[in-house]
mmCIF file as gemmi writes it, N, C-alpha and C atoms, coordinates in Angstrom:
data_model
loop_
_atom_site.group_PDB
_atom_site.id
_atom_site.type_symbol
_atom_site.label_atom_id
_atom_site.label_alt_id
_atom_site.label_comp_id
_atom_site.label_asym_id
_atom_site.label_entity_id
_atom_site.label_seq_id
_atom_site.pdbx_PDB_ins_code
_atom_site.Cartn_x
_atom_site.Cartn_y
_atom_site.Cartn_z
_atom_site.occupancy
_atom_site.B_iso_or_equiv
_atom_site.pdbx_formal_charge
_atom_site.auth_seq_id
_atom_site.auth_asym_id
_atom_site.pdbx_PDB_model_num
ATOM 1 N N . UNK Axp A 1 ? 19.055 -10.142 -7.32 1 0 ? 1 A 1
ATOM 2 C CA . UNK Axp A 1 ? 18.83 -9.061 -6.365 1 0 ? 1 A 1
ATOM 3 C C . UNK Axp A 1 ? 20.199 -8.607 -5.876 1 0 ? 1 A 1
ATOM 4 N N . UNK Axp A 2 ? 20.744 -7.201 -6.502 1 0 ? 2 A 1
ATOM 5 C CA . UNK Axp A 2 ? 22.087 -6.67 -5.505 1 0 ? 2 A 1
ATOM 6 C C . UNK Axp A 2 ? 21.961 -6.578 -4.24 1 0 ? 2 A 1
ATOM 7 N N . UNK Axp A 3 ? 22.812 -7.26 -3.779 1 0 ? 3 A 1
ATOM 8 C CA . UNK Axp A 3 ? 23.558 -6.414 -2.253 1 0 ? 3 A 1
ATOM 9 C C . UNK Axp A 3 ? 22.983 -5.323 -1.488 1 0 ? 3 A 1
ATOM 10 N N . UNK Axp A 4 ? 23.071 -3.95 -2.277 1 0 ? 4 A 1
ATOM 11 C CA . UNK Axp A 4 ? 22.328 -3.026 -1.899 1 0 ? 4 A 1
ATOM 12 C C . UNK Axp A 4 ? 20.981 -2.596 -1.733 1 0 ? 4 A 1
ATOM 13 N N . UNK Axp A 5 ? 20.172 -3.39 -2.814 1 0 ? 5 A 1
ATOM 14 C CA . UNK Axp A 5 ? 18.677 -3.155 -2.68 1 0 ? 5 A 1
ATOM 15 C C . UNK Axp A 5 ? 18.03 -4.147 -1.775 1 0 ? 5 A 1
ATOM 16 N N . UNK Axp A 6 ? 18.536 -4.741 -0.673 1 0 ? 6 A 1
ATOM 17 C CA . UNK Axp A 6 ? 18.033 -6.295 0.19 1 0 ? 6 A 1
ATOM 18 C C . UNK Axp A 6 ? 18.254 -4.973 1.632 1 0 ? 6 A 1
ATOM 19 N N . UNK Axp A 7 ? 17.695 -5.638 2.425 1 0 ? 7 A 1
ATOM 20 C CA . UNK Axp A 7 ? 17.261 -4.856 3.626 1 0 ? 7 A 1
ATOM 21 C C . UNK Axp A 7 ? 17.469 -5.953 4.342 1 0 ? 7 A 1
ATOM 22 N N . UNK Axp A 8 ? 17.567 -5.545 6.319 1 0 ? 8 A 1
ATOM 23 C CA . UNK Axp A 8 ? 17.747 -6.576 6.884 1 0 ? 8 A 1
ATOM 24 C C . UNK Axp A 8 ? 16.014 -7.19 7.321 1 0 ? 8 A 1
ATOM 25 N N . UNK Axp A 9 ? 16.02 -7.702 7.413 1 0 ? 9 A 1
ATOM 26 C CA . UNK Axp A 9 ? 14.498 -8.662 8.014 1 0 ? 9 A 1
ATOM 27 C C . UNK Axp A 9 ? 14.029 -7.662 9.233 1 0 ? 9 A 1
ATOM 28 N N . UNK Axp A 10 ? 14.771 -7.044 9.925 1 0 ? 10 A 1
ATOM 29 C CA . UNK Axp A 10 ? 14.148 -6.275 11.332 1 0 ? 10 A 1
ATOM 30 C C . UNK Axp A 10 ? 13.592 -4.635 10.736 1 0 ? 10 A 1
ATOM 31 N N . UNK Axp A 11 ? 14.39 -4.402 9.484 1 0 ? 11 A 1
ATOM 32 C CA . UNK Axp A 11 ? 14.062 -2.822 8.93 1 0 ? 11 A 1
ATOM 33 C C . UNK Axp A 11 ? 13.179 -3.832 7.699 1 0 ? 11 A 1
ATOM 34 N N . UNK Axp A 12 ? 12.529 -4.935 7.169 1 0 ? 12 A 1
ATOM 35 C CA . UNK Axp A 12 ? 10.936 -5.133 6.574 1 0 ? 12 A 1
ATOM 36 C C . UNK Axp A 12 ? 10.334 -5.587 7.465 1 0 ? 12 A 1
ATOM 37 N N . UNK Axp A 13 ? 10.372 -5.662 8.644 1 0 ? 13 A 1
ATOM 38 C CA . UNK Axp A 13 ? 9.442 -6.131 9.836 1 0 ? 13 A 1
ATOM 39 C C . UNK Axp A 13 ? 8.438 -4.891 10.041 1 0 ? 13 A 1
ATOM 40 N N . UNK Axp A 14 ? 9.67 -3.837 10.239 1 0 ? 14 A 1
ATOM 41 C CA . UNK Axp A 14 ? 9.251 -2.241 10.948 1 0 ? 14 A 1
ATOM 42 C C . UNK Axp A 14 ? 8.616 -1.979 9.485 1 0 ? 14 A 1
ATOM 43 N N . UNK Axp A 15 ? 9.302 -1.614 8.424 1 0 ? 15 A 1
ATOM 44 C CA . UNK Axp A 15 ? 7.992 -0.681 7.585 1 0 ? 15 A 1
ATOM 45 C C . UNK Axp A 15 ? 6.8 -1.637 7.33 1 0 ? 15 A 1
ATOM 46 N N . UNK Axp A 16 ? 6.752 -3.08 7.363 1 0 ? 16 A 1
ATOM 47 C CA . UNK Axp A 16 ? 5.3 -3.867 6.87 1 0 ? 16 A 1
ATOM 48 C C . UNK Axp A 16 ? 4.279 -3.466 7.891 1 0 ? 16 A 1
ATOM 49 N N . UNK Axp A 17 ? 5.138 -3.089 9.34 1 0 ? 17 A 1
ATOM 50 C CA . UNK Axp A 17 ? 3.984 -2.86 10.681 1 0 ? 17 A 1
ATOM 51 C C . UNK Axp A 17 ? 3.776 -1.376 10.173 1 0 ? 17 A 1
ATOM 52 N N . UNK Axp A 18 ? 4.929 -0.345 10.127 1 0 ? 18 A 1
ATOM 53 C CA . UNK Axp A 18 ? 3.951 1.165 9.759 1 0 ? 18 A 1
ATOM 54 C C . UNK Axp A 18 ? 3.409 1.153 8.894 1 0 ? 18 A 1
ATOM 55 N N . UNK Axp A 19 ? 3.371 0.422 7.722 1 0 ? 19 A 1
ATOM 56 C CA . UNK Axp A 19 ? 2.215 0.537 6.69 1 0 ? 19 A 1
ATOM 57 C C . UNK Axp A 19 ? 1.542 -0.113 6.459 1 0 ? 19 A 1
ATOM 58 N N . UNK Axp A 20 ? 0.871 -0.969 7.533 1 0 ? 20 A 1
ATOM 59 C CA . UNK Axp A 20 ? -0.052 -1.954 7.527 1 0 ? 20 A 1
ATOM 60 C C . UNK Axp A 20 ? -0.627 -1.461 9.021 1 0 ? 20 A 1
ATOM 61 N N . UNK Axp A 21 ? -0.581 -0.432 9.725 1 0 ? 21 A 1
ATOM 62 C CA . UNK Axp A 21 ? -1.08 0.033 10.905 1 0 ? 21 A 1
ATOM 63 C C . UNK Axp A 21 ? -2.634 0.201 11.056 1 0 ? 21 A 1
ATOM 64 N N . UNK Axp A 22 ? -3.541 0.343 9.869 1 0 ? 22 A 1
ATOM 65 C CA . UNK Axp A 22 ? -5.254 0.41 9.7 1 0 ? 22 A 1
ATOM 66 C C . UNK Axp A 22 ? -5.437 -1.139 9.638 1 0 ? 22 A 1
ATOM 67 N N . UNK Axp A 23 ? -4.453 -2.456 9.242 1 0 ? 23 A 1
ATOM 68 C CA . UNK Axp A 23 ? -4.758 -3.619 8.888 1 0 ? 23 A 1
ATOM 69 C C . UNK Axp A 23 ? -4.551 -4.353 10.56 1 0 ? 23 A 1
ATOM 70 N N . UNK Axp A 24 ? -3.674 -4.071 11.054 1 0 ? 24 A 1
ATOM 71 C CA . UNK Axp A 24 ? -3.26 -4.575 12.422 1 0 ? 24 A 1
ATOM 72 C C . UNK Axp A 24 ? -4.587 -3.944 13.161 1 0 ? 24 A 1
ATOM 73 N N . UNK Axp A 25 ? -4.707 -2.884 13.432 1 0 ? 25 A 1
ATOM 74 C CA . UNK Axp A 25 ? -5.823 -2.379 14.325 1 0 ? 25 A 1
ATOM 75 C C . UNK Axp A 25 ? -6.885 -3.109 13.973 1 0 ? 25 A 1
ATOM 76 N N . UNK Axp A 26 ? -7.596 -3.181 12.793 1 0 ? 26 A 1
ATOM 77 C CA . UNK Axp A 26 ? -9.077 -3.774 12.351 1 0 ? 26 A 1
ATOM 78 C C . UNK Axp A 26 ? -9.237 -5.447 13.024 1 0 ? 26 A 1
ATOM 79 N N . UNK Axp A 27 ? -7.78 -6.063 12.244 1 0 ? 27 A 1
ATOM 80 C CA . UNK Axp A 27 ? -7.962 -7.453 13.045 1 0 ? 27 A 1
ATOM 81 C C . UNK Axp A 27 ? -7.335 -7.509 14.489 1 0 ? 27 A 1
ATOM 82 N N . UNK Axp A 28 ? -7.185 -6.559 15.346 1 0 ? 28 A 1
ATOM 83 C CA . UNK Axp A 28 ? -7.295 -6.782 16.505 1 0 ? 28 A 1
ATOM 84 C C . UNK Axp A 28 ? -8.436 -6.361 17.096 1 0 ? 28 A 1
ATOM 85 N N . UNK Axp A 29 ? -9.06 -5.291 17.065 1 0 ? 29 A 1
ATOM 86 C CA . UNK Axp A 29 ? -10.277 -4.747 17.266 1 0 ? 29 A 1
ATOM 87 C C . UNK Axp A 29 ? -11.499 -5.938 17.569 1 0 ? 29 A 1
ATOM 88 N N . UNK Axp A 30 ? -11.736 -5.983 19.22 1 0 ? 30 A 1
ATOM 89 C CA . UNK Axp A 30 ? -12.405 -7.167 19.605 1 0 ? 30 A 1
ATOM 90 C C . UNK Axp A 30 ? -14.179 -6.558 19.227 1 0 ? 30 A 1
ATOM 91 N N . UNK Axp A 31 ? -14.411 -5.4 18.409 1 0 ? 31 A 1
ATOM 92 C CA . UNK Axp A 31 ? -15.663 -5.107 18.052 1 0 ? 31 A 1
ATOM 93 C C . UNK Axp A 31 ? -16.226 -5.832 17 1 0 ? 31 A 1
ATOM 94 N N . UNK Axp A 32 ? -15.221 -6.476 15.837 1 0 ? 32 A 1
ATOM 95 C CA . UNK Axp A 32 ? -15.322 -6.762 14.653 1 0 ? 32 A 1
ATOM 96 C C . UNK Axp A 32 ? -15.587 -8.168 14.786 1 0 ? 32 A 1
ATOM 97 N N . UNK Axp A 33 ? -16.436 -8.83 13.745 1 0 ? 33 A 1
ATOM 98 C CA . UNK Axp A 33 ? -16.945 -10.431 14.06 1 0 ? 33 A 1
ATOM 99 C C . UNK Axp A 33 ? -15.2 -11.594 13.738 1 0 ? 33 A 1
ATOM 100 N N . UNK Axp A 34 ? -15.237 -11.984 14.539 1 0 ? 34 A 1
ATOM 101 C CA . UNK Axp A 34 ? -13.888 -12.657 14.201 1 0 ? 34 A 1
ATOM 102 C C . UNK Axp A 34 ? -13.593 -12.921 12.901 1 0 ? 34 A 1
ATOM 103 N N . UNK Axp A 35 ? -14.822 -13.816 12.535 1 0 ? 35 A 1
ATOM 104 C CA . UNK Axp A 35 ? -14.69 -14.407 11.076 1 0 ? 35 A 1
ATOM 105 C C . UNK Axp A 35 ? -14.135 -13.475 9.883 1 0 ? 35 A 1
ATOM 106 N N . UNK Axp A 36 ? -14.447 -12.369 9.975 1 0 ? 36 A 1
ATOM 107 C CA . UNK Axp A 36 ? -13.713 -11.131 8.97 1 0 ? 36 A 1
ATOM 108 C C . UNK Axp A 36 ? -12.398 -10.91 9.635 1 0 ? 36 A 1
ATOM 109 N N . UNK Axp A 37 ? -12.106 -10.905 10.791 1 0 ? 37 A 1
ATOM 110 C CA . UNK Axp A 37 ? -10.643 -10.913 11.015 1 0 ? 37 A 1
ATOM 111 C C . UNK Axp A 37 ? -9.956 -11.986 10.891 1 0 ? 37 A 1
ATOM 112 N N . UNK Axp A 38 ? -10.248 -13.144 10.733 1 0 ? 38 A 1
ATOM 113 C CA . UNK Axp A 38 ? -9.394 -14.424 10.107 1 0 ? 38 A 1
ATOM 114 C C . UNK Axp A 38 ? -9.285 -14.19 9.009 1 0 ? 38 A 1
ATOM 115 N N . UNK Axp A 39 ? -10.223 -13.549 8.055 1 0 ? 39 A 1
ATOM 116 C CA . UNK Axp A 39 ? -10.03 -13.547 7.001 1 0 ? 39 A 1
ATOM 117 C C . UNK Axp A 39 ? -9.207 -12.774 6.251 1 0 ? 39 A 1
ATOM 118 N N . UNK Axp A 40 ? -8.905 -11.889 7.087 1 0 ? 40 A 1
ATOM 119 C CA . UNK Axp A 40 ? -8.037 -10.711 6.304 1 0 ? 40 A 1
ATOM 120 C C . UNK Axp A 40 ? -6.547 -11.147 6.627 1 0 ? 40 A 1
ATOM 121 N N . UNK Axp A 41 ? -6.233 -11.366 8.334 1 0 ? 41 A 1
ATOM 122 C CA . UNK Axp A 41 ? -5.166 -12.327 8.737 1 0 ? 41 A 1
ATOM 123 C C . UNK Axp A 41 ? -4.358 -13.308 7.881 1 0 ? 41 A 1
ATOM 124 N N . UNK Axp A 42 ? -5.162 -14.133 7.383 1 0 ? 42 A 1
ATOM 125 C CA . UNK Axp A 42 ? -5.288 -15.095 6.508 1 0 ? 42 A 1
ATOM 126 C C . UNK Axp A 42 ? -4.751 -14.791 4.889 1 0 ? 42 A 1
ATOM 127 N N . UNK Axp A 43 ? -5.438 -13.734 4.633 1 0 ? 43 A 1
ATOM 128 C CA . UNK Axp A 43 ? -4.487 -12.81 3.433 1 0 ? 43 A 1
ATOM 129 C C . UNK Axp A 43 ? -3.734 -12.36 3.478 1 0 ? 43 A 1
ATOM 130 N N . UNK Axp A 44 ? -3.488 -11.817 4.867 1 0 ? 44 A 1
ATOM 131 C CA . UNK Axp A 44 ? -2.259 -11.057 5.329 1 0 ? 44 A 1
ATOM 132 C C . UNK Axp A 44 ? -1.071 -11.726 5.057 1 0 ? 44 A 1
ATOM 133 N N . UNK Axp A 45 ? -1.486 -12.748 5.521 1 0 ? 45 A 1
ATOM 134 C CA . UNK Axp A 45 ? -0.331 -14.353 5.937 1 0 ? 45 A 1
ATOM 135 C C . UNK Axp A 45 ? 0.362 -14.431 4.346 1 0 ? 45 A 1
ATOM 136 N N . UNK Axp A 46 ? -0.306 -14.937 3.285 1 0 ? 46 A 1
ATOM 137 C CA . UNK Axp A 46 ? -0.423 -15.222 2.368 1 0 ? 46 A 1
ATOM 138 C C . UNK Axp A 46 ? 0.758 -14.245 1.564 1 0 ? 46 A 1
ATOM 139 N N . UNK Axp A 47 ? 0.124 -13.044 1.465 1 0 ? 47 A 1
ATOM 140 C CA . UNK Axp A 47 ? 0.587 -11.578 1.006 1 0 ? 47 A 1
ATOM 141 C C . UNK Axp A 47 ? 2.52 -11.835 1.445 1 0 ? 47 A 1
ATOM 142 N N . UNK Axp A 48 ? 2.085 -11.724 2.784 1 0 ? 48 A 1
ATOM 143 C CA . UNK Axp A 48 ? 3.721 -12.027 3.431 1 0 ? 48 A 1
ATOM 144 C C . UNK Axp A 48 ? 4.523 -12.844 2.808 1 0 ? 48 A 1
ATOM 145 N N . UNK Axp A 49 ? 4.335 -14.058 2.716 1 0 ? 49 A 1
ATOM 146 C CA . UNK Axp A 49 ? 4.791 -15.084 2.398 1 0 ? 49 A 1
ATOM 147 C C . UNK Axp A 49 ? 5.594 -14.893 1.031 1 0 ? 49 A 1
ATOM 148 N N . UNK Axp A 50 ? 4.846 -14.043 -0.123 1 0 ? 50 A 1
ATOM 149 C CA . UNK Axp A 50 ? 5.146 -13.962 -1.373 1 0 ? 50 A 1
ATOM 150 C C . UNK Axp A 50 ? 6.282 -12.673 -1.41 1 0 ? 50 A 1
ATOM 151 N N . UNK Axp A 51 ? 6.62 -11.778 -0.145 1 0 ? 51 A 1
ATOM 152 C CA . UNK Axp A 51 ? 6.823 -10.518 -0.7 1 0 ? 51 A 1
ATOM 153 C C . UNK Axp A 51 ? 8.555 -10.607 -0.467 1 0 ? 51 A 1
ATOM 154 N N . UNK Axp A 52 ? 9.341 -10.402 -1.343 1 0 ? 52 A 1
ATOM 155 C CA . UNK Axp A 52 ? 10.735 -10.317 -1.071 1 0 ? 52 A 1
ATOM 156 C C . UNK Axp A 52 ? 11.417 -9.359 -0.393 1 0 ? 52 A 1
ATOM 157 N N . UNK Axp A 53 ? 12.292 -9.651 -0.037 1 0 ? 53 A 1
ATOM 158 C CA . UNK Axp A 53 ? 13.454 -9.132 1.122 1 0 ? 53 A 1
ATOM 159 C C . UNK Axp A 53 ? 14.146 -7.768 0.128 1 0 ? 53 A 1
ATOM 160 N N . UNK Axp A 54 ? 13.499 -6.477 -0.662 1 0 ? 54 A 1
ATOM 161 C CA . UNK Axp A 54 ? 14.406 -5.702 -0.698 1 0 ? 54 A 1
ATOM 162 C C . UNK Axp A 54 ? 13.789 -4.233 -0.742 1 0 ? 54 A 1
ATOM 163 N N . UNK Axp A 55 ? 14.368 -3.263 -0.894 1 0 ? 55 A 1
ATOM 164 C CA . UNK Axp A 55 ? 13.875 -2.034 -1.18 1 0 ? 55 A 1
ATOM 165 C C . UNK Axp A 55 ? 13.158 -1.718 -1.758 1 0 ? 55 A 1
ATOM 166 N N . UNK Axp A 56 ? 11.732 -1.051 -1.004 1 0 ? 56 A 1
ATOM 167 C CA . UNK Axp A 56 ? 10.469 -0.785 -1.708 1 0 ? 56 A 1
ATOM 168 C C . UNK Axp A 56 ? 10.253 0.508 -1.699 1 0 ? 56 A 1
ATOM 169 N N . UNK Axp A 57 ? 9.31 1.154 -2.093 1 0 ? 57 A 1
ATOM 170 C CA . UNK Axp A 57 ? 8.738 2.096 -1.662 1 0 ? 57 A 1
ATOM 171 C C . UNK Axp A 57 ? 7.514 2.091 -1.264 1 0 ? 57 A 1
ATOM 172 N N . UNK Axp A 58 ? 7.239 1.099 -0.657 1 0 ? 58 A 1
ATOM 173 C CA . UNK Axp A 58 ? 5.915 0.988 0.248 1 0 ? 58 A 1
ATOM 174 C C . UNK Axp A 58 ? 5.683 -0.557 0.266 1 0 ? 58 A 1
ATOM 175 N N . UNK Axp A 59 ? 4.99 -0.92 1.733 1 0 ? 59 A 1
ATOM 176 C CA . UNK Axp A 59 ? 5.512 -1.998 2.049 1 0 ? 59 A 1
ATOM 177 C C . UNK Axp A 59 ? 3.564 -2.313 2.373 1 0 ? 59 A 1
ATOM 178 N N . UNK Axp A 60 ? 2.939 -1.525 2.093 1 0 ? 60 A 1
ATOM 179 C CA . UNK Axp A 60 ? 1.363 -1.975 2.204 1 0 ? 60 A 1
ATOM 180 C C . UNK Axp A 60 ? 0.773 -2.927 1.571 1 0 ? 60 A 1
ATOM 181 N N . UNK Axp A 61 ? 0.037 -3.958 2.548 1 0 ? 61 A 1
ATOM 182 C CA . UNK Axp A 61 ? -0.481 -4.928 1.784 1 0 ? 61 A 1
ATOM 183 C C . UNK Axp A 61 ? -2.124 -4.821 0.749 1 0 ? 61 A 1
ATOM 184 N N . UNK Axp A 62 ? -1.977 -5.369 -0.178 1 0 ? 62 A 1
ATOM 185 C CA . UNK Axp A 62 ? -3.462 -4.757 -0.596 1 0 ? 62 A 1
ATOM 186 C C . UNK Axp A 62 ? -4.553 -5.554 -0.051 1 0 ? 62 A 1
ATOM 187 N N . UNK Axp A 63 ? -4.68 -6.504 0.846 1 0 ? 63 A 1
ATOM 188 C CA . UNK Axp A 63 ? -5.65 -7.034 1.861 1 0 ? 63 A 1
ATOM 189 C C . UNK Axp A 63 ? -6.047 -5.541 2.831 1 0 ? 63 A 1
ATOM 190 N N . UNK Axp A 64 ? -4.993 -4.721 2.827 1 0 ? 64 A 1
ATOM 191 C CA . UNK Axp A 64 ? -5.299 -3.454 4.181 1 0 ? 64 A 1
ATOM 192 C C . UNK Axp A 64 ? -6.342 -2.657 3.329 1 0 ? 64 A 1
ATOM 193 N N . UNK Axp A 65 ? -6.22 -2.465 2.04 1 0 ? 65 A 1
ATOM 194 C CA . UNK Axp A 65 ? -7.686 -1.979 1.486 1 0 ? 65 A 1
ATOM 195 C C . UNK Axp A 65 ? -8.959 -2.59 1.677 1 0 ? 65 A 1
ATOM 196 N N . UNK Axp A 66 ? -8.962 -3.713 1.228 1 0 ? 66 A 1
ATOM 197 C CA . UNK Axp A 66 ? -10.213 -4.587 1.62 1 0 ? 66 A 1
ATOM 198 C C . UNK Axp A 66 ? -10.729 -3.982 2.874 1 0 ? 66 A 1
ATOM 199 N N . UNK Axp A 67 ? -9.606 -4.345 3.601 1 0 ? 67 A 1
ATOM 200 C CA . UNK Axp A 67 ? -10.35 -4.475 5.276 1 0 ? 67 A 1
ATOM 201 C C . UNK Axp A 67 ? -10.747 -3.055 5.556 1 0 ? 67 A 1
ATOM 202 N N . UNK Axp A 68 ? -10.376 -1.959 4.972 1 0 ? 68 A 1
ATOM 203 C CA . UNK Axp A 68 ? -10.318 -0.944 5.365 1 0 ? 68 A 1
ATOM 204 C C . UNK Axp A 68 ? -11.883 -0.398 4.776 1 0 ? 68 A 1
ATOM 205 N N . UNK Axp A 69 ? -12.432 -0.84 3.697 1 0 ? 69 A 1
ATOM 206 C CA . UNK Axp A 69 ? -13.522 -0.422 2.553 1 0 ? 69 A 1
ATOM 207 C C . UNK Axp A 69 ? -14.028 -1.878 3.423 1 0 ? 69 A 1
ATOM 208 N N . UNK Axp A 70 ? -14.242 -2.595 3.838 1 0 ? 70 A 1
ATOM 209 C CA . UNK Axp A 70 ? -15.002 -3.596 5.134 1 0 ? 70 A 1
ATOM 210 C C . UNK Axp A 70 ? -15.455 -3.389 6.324 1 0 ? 70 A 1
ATOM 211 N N . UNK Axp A 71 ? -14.585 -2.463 7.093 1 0 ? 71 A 1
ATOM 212 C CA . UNK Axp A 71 ? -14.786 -2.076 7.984 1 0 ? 71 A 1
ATOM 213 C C . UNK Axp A 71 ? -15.616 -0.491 7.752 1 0 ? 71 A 1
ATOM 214 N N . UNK Axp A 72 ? -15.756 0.466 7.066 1 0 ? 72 A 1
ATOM 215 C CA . UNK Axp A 72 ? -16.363 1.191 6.672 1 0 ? 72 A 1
ATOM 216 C C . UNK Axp A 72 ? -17.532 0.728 6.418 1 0 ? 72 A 1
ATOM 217 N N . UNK Axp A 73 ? -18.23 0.076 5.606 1 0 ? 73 A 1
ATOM 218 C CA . UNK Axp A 73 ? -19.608 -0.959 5.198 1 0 ? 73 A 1
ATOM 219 C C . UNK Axp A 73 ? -20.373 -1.025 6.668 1 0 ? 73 A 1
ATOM 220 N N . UNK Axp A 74 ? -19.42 -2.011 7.019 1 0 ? 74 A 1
ATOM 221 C CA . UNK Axp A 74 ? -19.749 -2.703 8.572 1 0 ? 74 A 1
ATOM 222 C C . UNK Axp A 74 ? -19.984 -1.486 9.279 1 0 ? 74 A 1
ATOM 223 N N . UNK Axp A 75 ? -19.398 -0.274 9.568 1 0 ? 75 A 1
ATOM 224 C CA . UNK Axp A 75 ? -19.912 0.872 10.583 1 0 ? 75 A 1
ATOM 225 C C . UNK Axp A 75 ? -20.782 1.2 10.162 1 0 ? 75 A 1
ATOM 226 N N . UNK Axp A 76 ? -21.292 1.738 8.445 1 0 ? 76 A 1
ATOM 227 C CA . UNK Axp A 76 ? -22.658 2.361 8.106 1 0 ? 76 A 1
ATOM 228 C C . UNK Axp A 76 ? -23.204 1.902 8.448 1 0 ? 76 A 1
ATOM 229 N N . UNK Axp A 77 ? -23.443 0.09 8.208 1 0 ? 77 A 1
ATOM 230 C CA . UNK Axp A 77 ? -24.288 -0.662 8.416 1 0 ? 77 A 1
ATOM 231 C C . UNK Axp A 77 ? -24.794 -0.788 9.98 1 0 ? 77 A 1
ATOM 232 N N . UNK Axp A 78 ? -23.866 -0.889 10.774 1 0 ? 78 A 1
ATOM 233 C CA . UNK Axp A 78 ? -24.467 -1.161 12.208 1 0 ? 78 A 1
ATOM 234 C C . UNK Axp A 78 ? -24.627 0.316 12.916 1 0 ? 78 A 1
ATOM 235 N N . UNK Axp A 79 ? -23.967 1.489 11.865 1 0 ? 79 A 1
ATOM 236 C CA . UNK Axp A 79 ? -24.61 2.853 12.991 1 0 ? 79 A 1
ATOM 237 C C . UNK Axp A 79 ? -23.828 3.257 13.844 1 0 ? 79 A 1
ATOM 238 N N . UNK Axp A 80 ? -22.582 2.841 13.921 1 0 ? 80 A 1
ATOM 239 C CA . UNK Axp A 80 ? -21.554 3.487 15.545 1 0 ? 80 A 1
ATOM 240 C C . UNK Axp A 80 ? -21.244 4.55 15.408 1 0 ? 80 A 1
């Protein structure tokens, strides 16, 4: 990995939060049954863990789809 394509840890902090902003809301959202928000958390965690320190062009996790096509289900289903 060059020099130039590595980023500091505080500029992949900031883009993983703006492009993970539908994934943060869902598992905070005290409407949703916890157990689906551990679970996505939990992938989240995971996802993180694996992703390296350099220049991306998008920093979205693919757990934020899941949750996102989950939380859609879950509204038809209950009607809000």
């Amino acid at each position: 990995m060059s020099e130039k394509n590595t980023i500091t840890l505080a500029e992949f902090n900031r883009r993983l939060i703006e492009d993970n902003r539908e994934l943060i809301r869902i598992i905070a959202d005290a409407l949703y049954p916890a157990i689906e928000q551990l679970k996505f958390y939990q992938e989240a965690r995971k996802e993180i863990r694996n992703i390296k320190l350099e220049k991306r062009t998008s920093y979205e996790l693919k757990v934020q789809e899941k949750a996102i096509a989950w939380e859609k289900e879950y509204l038809s289903r209950n009607n809000f």
